[in-house]
C-alpha positions, 0 to 999 in steps of 0.5 A: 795161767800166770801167778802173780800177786794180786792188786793191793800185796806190796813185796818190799826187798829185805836184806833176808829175802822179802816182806809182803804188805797185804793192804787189805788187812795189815798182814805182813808175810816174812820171806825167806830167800828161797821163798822170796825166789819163787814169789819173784820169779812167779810176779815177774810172769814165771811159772811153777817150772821156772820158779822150780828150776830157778830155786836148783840153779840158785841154790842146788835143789833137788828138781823134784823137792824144790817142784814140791816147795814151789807148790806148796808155797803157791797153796799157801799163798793162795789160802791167804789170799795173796795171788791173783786167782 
């Protein structure tokens, strides 16, 4: 299943990482670089793995660390219900 963000969640480039809009409700989301690596790679058609594997190829992650972020990211995005289901 592809995760990307869902119809009305604008990503905007900051020179730190990336803003998400929710125009449903007005709530920004700051993210940081490595945060904003995972959501790019996931709404360009990635997977978890890719977005993993990206984060040790830019920034020398730990596989298994950067697997469990890359998750964790995901969860918390999907509890505020930024990513399509």
């Amino acid at each position: 299943m592809t995760t990307t963000l869902r119809s009305g969640v604008l990503m905007t480039e900051t020179d730190y990482g990336v803003v998400l809009l929710d125009e449903r409700t007005g709530a920004y989301y700051t993210l940081n670089p490595t945060a904003a690596l995972v959501v790019r790679t996931l709404d360009s058609g990635g997977d978890g793995a890719a977005a993993a594997a990206a984060l040790v190829a830019q920034f020398g992650a730990d596989p298994a660390t950067a697997s469990a972020d890359v998750a964790e990211l995901v969860g918390s995005l999907r509890t505020a219900g930024l990513l399509r289901r």
